[in-house]
C-alpha positions in Angstrom: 9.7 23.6 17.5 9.3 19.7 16.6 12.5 18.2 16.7 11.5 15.6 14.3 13.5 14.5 11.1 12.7 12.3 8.2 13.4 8.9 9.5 14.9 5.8 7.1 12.5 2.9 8.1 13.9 -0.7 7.9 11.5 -3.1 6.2 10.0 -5.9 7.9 9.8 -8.9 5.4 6.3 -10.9 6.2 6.7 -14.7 5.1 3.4 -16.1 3.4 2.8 -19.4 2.1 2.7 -17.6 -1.6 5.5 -15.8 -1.9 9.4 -16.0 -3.0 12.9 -16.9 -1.9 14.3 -14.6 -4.1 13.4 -10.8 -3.1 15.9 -9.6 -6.3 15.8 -7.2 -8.0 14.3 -4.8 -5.2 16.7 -6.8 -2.6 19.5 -8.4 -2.6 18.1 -11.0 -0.5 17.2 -14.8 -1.3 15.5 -16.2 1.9 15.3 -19.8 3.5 11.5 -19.6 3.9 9.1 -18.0 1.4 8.7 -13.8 2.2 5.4 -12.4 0.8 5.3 -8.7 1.6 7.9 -6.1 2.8 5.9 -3.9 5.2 7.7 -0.3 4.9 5.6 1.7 7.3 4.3 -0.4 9.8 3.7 0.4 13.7 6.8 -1.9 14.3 9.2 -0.2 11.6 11.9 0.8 13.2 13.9 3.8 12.6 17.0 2.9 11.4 19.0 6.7 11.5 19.3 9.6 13.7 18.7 10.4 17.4 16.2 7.9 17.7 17.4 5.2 15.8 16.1 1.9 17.0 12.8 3.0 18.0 9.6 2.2 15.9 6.9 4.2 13.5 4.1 3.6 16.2 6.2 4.8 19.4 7.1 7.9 17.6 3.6 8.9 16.2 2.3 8.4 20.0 4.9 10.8 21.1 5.0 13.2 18.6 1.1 13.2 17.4 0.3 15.8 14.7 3.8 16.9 14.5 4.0 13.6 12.8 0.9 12.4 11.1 -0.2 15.8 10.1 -4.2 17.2 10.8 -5.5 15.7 7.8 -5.8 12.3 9.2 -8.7 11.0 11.5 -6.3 9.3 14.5 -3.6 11.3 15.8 -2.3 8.5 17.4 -1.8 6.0 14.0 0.2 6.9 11.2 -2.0 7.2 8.4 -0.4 5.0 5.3 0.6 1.7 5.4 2.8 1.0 2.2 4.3 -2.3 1.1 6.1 -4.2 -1.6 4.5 -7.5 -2.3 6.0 -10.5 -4.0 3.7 -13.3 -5.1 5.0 -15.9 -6.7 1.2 -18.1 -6.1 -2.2 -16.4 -5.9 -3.1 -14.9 -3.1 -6.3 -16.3 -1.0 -9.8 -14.9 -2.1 -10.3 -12.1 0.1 -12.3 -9.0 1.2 -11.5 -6.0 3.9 -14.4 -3.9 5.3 -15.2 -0.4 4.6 -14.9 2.0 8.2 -17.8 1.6 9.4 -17.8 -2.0 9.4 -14.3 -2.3 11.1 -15.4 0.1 13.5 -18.0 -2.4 14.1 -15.7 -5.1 15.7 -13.2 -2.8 17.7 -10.7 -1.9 14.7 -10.1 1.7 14.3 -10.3 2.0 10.0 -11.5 -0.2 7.4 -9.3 -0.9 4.7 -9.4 0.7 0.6 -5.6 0.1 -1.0 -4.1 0.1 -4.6 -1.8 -1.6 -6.1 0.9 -0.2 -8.6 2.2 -3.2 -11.2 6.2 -2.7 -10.9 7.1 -5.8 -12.6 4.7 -8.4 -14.4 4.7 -11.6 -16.2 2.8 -11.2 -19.4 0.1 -13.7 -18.0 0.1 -12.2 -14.9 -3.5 -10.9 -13.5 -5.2 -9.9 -10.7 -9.0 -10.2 -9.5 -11.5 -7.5 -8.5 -15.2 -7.7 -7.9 -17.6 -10.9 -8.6 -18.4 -11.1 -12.4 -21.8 -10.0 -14.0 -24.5 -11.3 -12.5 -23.2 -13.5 -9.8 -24.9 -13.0 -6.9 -24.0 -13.2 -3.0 -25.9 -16.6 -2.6 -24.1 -18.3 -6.0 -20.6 -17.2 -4.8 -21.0 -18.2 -1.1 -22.2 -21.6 -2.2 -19.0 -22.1 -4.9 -16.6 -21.3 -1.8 -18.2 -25.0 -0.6 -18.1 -26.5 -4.2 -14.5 -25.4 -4.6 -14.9 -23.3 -7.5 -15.1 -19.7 -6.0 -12.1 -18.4 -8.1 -14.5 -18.7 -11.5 -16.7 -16.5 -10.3 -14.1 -14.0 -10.3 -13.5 -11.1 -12.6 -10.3 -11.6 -13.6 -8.4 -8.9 -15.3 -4.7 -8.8 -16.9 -2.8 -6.6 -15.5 1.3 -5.3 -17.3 4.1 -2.9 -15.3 2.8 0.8 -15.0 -0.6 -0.5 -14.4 -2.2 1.5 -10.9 -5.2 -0.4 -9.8 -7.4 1.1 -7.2 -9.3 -1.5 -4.7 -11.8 0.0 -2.8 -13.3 -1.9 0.8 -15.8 -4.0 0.1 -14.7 -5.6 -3.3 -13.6 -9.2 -3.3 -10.3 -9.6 -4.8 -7.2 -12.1 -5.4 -3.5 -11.2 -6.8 -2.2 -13.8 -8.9 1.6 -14.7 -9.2 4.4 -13.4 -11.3 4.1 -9.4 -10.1 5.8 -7.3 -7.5 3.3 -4.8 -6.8 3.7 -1.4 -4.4 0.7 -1.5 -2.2 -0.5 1.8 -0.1 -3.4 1.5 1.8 -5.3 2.6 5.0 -3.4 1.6 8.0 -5.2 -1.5 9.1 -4.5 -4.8 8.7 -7.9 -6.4 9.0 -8.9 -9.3 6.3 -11.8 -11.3 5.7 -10.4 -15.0 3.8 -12.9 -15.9 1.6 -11.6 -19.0 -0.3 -7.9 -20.4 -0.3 -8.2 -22.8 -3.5 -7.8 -25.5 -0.4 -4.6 -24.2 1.4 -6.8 -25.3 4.7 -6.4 -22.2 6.3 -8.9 -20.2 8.5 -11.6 -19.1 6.7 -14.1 -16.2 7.4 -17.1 -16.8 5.4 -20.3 -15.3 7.6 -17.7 -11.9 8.3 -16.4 -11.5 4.2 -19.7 -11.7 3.0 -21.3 -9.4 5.3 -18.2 -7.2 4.3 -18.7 -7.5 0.4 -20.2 -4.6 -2.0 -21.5 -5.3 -5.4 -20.9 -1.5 -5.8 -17.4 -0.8 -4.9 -15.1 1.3 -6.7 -12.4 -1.0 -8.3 -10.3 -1.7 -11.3 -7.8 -0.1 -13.3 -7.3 4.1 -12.7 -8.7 5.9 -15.8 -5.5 8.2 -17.3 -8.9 10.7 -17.5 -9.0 12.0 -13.8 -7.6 15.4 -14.2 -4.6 14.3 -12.0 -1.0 16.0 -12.7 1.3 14.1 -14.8 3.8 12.6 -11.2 0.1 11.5 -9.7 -1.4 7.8 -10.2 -3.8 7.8 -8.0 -6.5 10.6 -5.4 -8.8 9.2 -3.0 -10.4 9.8 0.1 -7.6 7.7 2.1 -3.9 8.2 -0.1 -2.3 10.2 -2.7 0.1 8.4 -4.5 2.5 10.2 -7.1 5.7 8.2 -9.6 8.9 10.0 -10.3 12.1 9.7 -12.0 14.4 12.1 -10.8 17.7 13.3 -13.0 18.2 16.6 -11.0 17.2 17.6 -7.3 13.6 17.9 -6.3 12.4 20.8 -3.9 10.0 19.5 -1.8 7.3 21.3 0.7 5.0 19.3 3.2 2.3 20.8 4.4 1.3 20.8 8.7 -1.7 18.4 6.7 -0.1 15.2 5.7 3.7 13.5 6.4 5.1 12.3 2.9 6.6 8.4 2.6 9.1 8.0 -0.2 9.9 4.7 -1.5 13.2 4.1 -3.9 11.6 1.7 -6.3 14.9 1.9 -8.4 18.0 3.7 -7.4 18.9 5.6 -4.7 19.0 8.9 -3.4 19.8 11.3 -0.3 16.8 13.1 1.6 18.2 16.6 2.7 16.6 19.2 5.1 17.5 22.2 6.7 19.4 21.9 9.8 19.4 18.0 9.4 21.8 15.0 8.3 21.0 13.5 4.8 19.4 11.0 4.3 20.5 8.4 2.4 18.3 5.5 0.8 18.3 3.1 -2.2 15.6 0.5 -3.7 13.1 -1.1 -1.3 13.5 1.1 1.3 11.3 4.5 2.7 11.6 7.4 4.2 9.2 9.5 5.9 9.2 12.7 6.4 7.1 14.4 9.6 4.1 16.9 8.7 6.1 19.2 10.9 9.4 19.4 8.5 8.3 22.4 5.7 10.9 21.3 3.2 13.3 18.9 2.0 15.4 18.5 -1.0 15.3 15.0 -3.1 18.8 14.3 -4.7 19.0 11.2 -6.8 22.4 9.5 -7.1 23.1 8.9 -10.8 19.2 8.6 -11.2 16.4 7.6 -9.3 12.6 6.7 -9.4 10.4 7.3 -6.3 6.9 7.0 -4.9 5.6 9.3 -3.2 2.9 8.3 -0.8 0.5 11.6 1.3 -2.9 12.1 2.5 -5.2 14.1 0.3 -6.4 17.7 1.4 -10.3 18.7 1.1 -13.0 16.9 -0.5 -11.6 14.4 -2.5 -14.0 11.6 -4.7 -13.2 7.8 -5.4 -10.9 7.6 -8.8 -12.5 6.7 -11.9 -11.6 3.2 -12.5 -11.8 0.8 -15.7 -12.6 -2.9 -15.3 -9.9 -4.3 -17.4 
């Protein structure tokens, strides 16, 4: 028997040139130098209860294998869901990650499909995904030199509750004024495209090779047949939205570990035979393939996501451009 628990990650905060002093409301935290992203369950997280407290995500899920990461994910060796909180206060550079088979192609293990759910939005606030109608490769690669690549753009306005699903392959910006909870496939791999001047490193020849005019991406239809907790099914996450009153029984399957992020409130993970776990806004938990059930108890009241792999055949969400 595994002798695994569900382990309280502490976030590592990711300064970027675009992001924000102030991490409030989902921290109480106002930083010296500008923080972009709060990486939950990253290699380097490290465990911050239990037995082996101190030690991080990655050295774990080399130890403990499919005990941790489940059977359901390609690498036994990588946990599987990379999730984040992301604070722009600036747009983001004009990007694009590759699909697998393209990161496979220069040594990286997985490509990289995310989505983003809108926690908090300005009402201008917008994101962009895909090159508009008709623009082809040729135009946008010459605007990147002209200085004008973000009009090519399509541009979409985007409000809190929003789930947008970006598959590899698109080309895509975040503008400011959002905090946005990002899952994704483990990798952090990224083709910069454009950065509106910043003078940092661009990748031009590699993001264009990387780009498809046919990726899935946009907003996730409400018509996809998904239960009422789930926002988004693919191929690479499931990512469900709850607001808990009352204790949740939960089960986890030998398949797929389960994160859950606080993204207001807090709460206590329970399991039997184990000590709570205790956790409040901003942070995760996950919880090993090899633990069968756990209880969720909010404190007062609390609203989670919950982030899995998906079992069996599973299609690319329907999406709407705007």
């Amino acid at each position: 028997m595994s002798d695994l628990y569900p382990f309280l990650l502490i976030p590592i905060f990711d300064e970027r040139p675009w992001g924000v002093r102030d991490l409030r409301p989902i921290y109480t935290k106002i930083v010296n130098q500008p923080v972009g992203e709060s990486w939950l369950t990253w290699g380097d997280s490290r465990i911050a209860n239990g037995p082996f407290a101190g030690r991080t995500l990655g050295e774990m899920t080399r130890q403990y294998r499919r005990d941790l990461v489940g059977s359901a994910t390609v690498y036994e060796d990588r946990f599987p869901l990379l999730v984040k909180f992301l604070f722009p206060a600036e747009k983001l550079s004009v990007q694009v990650h590759p699909d697998d088979v393209g990161a496979q192609r220069v040594g990286q293990p997985c490509g990289k499909t995310e989505c983003w759910y809108v926690l908090q939005a300005r009402p201008d606030a917008q994101v962009a995904l895909g090159l508009k109608p008709g623009v082809t490769l040729n135009e946008f690669e010459a605007s990147i030199g002209e200085n004008r690549a973000e009009k090519l753009l399509n541009w979409i306005n985007v409000r809190p509750g929003d789930m947008l699903y970006v598959a590899a392959g698109t080309v895509h910006t975040i503008g400011g004024g959002m905090v946005l909870v990002e899952t994704q496939q483990t990798s952090d791999i990224t083709y910069r495209l454009y950065d509106y001047g910043r003078r940092r490193e661009l990748h031009i020849q590699d993001g264009i090779a990387a780009i498809k005019r046919n990726a899935r991406a946009g907003k996730v239809g409400r018509n996809n047949g998904y239960e009422s907790n789930v926002l988004v099914r693919s191929p690479f996450f499931q990512v469900e939205k709850m607001k808990l009153h009352e204790s949740l029984e939960a089960s986890v399957t030998l398949e797929s570990p389960h994160v859950v992020v606080a993204i207001d409130g807090s709460g206590i993970i329970e399991s039997a035979g184990m000590e709570p776990v205790s956790f409040a806004k901003g942070e995760a938990v996950v919880v090993p393939a090899s633990v069968p059930h756990y209880t969720l108890r909010p404190q007062w009241e609390l609203d989670v996501m919950r982030m899995s792999l998906p079992t069996g055949t599973v299609a690319e969400p329907l999406t709407v451009p705007g």
